[in-house]
N, CA, C and O of each residue as an XYZ file, in Angstrom:
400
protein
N       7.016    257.653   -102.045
C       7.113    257.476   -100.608
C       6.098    256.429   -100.167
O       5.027    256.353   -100.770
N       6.324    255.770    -99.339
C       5.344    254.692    -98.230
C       4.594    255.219    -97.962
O       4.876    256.417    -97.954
N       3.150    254.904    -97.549
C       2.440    254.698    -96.870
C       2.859    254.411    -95.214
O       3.416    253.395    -94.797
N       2.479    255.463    -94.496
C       3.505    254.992    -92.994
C       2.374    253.847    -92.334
O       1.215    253.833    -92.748
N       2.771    253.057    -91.444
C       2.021    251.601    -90.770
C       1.215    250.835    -91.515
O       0.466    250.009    -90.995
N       1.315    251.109    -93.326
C       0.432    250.148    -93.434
C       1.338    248.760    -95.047
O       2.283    249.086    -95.766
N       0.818    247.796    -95.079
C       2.045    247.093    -95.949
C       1.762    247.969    -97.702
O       0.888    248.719    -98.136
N       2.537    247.594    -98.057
C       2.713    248.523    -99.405
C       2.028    247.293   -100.446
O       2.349    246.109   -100.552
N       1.221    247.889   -100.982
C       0.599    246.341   -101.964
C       2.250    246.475   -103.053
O       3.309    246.995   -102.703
N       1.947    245.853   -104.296
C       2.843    245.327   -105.265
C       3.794    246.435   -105.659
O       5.022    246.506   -105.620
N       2.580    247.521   -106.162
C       3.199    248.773   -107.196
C       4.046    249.437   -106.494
O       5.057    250.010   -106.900
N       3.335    249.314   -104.628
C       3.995    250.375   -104.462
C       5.602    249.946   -104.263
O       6.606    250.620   -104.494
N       5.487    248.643   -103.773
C       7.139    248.064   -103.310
C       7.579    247.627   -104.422
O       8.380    246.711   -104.236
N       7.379    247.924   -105.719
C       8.125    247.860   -107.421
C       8.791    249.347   -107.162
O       9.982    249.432   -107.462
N       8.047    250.716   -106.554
C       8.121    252.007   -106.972
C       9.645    252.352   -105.733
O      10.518    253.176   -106.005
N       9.633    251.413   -104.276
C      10.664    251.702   -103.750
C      11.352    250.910   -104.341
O      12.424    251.409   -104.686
N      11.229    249.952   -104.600
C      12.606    249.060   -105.332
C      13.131    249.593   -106.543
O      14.328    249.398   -106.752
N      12.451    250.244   -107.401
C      13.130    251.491   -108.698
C      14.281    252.465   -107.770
O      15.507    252.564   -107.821
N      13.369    253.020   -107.036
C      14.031    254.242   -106.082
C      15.547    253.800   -105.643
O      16.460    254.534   -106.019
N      15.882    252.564   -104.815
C      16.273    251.653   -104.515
C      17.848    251.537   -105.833
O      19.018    251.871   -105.650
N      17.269    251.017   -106.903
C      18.717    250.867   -107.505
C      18.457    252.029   -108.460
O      18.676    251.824   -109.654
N      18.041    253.154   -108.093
C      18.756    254.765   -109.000
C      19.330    254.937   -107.920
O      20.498    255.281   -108.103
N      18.996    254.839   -106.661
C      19.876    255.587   -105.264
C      21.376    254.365   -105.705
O      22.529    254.779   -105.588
N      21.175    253.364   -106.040
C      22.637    252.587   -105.766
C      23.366    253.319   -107.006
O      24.454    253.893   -107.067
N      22.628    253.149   -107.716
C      23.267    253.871   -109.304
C      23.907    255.301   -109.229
O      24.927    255.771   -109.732
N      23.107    255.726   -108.562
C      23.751    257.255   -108.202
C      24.999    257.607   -108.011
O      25.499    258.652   -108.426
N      25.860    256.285   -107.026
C      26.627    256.487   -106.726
C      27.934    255.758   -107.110
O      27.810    254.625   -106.644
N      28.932    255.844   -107.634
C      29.921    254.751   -107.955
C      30.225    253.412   -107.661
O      30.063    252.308   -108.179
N      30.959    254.124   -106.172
C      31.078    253.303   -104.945
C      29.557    252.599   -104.620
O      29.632    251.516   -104.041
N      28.857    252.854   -104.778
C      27.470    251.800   -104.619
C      27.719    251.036   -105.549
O      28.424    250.038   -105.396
N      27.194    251.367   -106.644
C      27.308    250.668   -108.149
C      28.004    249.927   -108.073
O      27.656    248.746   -108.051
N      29.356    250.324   -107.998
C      30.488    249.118   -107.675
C      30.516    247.743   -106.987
O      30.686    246.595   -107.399
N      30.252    248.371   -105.617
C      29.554    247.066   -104.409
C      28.618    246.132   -105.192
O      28.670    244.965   -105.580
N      27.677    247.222   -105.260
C      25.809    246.154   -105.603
C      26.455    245.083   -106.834
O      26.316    243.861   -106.778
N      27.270    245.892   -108.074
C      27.311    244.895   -110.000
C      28.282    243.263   -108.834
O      27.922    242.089   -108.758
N      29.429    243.919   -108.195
C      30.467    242.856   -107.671
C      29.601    241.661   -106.816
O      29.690    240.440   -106.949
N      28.821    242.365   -105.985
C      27.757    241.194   -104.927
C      26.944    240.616   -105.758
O      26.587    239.513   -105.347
N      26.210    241.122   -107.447
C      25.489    241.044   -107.989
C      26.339    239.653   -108.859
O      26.207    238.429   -108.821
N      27.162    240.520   -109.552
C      27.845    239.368   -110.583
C      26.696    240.183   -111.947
O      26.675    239.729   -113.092
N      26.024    241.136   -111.607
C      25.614    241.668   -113.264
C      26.787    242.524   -113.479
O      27.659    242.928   -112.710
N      26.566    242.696   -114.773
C      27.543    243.747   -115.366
C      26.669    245.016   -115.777
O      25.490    244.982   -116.130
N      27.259    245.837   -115.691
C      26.469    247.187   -116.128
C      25.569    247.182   -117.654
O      24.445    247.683   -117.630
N      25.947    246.770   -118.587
C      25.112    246.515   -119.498
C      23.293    245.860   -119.375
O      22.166    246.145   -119.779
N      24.050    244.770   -118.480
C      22.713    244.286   -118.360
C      21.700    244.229   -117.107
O      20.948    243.372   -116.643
N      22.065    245.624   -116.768
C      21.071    246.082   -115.714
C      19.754    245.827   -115.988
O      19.046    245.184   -115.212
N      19.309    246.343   -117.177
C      18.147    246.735   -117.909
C      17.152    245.701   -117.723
O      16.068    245.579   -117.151
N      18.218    244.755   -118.676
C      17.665    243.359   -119.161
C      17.594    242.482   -117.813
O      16.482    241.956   -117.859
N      18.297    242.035   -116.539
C      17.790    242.154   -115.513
C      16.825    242.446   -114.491
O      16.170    241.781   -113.689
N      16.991    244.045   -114.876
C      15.732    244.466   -114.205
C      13.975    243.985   -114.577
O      13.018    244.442   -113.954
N      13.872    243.022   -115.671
C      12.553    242.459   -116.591
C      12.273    241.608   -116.166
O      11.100    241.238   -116.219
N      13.549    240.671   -115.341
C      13.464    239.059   -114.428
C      12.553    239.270   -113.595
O      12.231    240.416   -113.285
N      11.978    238.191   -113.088
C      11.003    238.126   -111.933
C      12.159    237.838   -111.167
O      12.983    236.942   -111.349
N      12.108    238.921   -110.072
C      12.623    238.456   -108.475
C      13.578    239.454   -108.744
O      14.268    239.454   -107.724
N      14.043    240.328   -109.531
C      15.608    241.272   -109.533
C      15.095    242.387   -108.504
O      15.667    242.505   -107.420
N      14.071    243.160   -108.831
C      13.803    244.047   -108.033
C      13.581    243.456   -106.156
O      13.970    243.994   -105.119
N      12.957    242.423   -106.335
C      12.811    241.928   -104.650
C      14.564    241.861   -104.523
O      14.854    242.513   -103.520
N      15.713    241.358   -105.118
C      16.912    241.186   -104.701
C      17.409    242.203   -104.936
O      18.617    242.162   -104.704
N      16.829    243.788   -105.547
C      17.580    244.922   -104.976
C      17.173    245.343   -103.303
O      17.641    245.785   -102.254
N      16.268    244.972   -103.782
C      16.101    245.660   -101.707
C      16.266    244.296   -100.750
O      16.335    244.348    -99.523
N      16.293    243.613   -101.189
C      17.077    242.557   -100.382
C      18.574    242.753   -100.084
O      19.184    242.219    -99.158
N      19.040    243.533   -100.934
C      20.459    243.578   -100.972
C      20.859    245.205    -99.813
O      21.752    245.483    -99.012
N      19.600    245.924   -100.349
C      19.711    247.347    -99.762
C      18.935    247.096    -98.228
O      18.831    248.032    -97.434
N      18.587    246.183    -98.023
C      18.510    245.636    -96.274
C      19.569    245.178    -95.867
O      20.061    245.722    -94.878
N      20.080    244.345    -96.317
C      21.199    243.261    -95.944
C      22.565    244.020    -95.316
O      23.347    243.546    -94.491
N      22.617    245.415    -95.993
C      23.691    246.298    -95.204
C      23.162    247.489    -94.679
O      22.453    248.243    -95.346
N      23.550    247.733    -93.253
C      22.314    248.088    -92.496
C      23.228    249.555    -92.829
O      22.353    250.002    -92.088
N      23.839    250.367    -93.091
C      24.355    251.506    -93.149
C      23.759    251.912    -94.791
O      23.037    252.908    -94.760
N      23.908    251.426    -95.917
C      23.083    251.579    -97.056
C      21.567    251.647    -96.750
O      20.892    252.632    -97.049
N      21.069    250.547    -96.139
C      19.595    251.025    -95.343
C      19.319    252.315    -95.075
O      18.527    253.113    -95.577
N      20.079    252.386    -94.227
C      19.537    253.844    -93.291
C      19.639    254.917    -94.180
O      18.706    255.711    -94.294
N      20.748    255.035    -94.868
C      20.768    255.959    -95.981
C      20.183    255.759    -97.323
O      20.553    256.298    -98.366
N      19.689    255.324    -97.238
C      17.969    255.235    -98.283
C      16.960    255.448    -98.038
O      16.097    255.838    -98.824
N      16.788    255.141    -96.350
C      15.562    255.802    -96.150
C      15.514    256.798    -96.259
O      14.669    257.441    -96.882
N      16.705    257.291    -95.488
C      16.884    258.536    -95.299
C      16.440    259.371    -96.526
O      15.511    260.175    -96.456
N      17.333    259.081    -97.938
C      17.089    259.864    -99.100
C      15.289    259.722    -99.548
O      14.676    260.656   -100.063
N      14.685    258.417    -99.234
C      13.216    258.681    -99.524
C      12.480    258.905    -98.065
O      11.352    258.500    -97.784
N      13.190    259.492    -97.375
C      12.119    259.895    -95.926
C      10.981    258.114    -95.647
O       9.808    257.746    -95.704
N      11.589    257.870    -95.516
C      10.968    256.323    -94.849
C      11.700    255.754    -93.982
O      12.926    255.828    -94.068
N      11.113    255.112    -93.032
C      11.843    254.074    -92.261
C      12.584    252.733    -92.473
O      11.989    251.772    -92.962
N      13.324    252.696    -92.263
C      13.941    251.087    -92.560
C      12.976    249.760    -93.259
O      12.962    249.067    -94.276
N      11.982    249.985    -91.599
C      11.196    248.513    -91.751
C      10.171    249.171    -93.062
O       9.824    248.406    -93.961
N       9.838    250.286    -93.074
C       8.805    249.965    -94.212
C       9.627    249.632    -95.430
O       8.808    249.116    -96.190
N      11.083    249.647    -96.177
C      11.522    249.623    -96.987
C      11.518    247.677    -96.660
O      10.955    247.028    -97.541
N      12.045    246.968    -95.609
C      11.868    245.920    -95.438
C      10.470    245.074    -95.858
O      10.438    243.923    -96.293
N       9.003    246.216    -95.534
C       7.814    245.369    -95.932
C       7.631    245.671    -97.442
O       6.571    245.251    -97.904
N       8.400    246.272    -98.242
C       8.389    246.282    -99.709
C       9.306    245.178   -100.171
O       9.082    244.550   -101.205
N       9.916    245.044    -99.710
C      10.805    243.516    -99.783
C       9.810    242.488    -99.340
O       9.951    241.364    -99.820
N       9.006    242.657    -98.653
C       8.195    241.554    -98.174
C       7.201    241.258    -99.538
O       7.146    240.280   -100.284
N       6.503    242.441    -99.525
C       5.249    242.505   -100.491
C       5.555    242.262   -101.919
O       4.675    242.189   -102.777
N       7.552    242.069   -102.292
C       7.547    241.766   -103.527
C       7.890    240.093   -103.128
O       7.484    239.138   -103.791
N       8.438    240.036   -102.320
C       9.279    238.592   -102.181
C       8.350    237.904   -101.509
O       8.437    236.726   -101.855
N       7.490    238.062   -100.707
C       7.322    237.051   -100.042
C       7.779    237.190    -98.121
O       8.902    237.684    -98.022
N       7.464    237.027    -97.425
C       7.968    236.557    -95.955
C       9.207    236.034    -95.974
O      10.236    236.496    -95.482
N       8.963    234.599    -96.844
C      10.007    233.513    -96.853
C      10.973    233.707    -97.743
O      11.553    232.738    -98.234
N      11.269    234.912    -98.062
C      12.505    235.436    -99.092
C      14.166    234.811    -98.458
O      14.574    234.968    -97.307
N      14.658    234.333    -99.215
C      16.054    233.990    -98.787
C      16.342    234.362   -100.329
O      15.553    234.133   -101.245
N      17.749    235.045   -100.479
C      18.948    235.385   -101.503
C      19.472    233.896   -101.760
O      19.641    233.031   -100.901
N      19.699    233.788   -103.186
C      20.451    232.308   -103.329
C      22.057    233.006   -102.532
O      22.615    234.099   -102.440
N      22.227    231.954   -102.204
C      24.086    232.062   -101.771
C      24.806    231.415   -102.616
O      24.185    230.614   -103.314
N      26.014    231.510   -102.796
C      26.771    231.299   -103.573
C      27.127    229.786   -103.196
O      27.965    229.167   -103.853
């Protein structure tokens, strides 16, 4: 869980971003969405997950749809924006997703 009002140093916004894609994993229909928007394939979650920047682009991805948001906080009792300043504290401010 967050720290409430204050920014999450590194570990802790690595520890929601884990949280983050077991909650997507959990679910099919997540899984499904996240591998298709992703372009990974299930195999190489793993090996993915070792890249610099995968974890900042799971919660980049788990902001970006504001109904998956809410229901993540929800499952880790946090607020939106603090899940947003763990996206910050891994990415950066100036985080932009490559686009296709």
């Amino acid at each position: 869980m967050l720290k409430r009002e204050s920014k999450p140093n590194r570990r802790e916004a690595e520890a929601v971003a884990i949280q983050a894609l077991s909650f997507i994993a959990a679910d099919s229909g997540r899984l499904g969405r996240f591998l298709a928007s992703t372009g990974i394939g299930p195999q190489a979650i793993r090996q993915a997950a070792r890249e610099s920047g995968f974890l900042a682009g799971v919660l980049d991805y788990v902001v970006s749809d504001e109904q998956l948001l809410k229901s993540f906080a929800e499952e880790i009792q946090a607020a939106p924006r603090d899940i947003a300043a763990a996206l910050t504290a891994l990415a950066g401010p100036g985080w932009e997703r490559d686009a296709p």
